[in-house]
MIDOSE-1310 file (N, C-alpha, C; in nm, 2 decimals, decimal comma, always signed):
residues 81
xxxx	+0,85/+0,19/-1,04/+0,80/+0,05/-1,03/+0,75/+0,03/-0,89; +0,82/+0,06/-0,78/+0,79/+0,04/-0,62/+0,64/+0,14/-0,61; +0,65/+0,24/-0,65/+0,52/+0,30/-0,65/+0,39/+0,22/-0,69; +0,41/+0,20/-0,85/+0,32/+0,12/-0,94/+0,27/-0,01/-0,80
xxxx	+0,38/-0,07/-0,81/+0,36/-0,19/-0,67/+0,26/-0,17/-0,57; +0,29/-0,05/-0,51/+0,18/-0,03/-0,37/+0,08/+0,04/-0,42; +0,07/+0,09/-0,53/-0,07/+0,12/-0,62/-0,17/+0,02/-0,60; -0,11/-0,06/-0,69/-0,22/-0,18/-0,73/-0,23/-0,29/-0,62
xxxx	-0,12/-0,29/-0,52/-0,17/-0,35/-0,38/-0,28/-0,29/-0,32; -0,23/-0,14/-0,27/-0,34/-0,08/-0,18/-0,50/-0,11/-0,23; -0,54/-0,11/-0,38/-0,64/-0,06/-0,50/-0,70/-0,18/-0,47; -0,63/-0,32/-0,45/-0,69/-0,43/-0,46/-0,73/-0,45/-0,33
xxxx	-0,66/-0,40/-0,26/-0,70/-0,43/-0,08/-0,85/-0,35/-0,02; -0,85/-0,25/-0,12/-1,01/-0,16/-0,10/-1,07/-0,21/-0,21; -1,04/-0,26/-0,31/-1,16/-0,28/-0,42/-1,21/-0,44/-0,40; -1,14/-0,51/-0,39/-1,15/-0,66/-0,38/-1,24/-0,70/-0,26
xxxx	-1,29/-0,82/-0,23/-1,36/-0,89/-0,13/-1,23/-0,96/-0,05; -1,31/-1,01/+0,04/-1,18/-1,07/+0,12/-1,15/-1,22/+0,10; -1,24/-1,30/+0,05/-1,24/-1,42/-0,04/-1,16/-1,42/-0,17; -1,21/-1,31/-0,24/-1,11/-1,28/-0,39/-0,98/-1,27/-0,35
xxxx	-0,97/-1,17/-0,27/-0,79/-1,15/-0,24/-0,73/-1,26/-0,20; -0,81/-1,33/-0,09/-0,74/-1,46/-0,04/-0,72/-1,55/-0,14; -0,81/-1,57/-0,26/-0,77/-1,66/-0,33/-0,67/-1,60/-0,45; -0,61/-1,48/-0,42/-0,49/-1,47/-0,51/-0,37/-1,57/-0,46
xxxx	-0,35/-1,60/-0,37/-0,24/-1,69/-0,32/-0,21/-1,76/-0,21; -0,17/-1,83/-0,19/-0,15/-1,94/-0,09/-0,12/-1,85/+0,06; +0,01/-1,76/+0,01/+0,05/-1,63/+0,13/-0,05/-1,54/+0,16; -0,15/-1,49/+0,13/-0,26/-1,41/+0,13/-0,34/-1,48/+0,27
xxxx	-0,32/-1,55/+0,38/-0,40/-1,61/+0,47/-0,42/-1,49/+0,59; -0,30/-1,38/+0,60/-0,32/-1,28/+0,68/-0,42/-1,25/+0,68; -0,53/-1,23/+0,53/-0,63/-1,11/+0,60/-0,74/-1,16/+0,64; -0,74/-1,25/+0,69/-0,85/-1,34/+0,78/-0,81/-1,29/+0,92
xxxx	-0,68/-1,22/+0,95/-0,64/-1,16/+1,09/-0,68/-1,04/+1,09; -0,81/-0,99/+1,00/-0,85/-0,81/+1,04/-0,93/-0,81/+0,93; -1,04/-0,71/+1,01/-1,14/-0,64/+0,99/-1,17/-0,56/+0,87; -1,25/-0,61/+0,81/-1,30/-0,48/+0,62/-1,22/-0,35/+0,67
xxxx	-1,26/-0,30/+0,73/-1,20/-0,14/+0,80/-1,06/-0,15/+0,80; -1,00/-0,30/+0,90/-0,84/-0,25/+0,89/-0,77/-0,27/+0,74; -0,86/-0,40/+0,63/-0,80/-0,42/+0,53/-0,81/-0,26/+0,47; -0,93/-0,22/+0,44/-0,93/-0,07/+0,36/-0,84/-0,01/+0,43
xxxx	-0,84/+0,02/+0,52/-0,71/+0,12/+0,65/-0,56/+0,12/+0,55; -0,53/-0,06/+0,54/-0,42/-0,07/+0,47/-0,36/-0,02/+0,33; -0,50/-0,07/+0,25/-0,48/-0,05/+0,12/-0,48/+0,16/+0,10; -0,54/+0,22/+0,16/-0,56/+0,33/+0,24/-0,40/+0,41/+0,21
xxxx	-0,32/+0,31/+0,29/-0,17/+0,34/+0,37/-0,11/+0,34/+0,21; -0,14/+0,22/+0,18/-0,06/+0,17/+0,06/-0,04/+0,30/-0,06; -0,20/+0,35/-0,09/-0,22/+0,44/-0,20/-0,13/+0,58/-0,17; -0,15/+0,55/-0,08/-0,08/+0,72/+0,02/+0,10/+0,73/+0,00
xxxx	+0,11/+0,58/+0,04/+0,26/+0,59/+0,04/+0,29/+0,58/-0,12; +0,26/+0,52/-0,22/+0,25/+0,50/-0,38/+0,25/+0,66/-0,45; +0,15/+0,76/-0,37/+0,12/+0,85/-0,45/+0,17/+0,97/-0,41; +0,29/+0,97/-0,28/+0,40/+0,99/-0,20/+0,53/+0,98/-0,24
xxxx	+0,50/+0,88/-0,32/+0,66/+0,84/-0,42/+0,67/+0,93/-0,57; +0,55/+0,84/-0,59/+0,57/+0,96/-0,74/+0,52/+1,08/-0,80; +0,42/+1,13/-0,71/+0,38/+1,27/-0,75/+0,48/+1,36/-0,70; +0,54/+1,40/-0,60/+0,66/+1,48/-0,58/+0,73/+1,52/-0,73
xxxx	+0,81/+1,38/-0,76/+0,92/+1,43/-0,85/+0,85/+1,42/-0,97; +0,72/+1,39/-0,97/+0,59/+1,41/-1,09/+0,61/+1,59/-1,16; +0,57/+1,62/-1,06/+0,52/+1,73/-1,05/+0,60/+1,85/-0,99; +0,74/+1,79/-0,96/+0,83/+1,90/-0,96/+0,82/+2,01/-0,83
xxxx	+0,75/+1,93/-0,74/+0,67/+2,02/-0,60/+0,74/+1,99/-0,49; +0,82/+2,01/-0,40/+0,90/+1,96/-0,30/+0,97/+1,79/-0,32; +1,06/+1,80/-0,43/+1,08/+1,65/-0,46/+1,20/+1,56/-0,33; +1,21/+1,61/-0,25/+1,25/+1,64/-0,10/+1,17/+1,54/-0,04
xxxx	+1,04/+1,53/-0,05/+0,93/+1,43/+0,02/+0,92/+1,28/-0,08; +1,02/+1,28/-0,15/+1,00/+1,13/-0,22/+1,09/+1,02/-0,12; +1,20/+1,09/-0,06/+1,26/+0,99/+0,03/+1,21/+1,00/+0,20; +1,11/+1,06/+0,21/+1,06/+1,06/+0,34/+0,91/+0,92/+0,30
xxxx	+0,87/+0,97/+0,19/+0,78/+0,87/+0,17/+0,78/+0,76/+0,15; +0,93/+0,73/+0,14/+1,00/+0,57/+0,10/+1,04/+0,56/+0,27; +1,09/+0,60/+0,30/+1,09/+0,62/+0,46/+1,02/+0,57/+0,53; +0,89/+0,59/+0,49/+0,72/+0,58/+0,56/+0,68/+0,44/+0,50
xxxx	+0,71/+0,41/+0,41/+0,64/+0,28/+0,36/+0,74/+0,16/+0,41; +0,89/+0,21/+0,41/+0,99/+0,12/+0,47/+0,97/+0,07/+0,66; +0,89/+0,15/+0,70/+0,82/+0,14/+0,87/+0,73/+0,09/+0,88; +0,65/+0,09/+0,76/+0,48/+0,02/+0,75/+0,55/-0,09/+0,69
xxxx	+0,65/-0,15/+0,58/+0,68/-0,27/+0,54/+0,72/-0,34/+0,65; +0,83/-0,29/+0,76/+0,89/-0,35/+0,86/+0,78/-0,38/+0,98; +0,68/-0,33/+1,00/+0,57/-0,36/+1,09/+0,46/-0,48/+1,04; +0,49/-0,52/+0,88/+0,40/-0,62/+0,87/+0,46/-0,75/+0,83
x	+0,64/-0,69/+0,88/+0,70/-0,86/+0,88/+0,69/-0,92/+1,02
């Protein structure tokens, strides 16, 4: 589910305009504080850390990197409180 979550954040953060996103919600005023580049940068981060979580134990390939990648998204959550 935390994966699915930063999926469809990051997806909307590079697919969306910056007017559409803002008018998903009242909280959404941040991204009037940065740049098309840093919004994509984010959504960027987002997909990475999403696809970090669940391809590991997907795919049965170093499932060892699913708690470093929760790790990584827990440092990027704590930097945008």
């Amino acid at each position: 589910m935390l994966a699915v979550g930063f999926a469809l954040g990051g997806a909307s953060l590079i697919l969306m305009s910056k007017d559409r996103y803002r008018a998903l919600a009242s909280t959404q005023h941040w991204v009037d504080d940065f740049s098309p580049a840093h919004r994509k940068a984010i959504g960027v981060i987002k997909l990475t850390g999403a696809a970090g979580l669940a391809l590991p134990a997907l795919v049965n390939v170093a499932p060892v990197l699913v708690p470093v990648a929760a790790t990584g998204l827990m440092l990027f959550m704590a930097g945008a409180a």
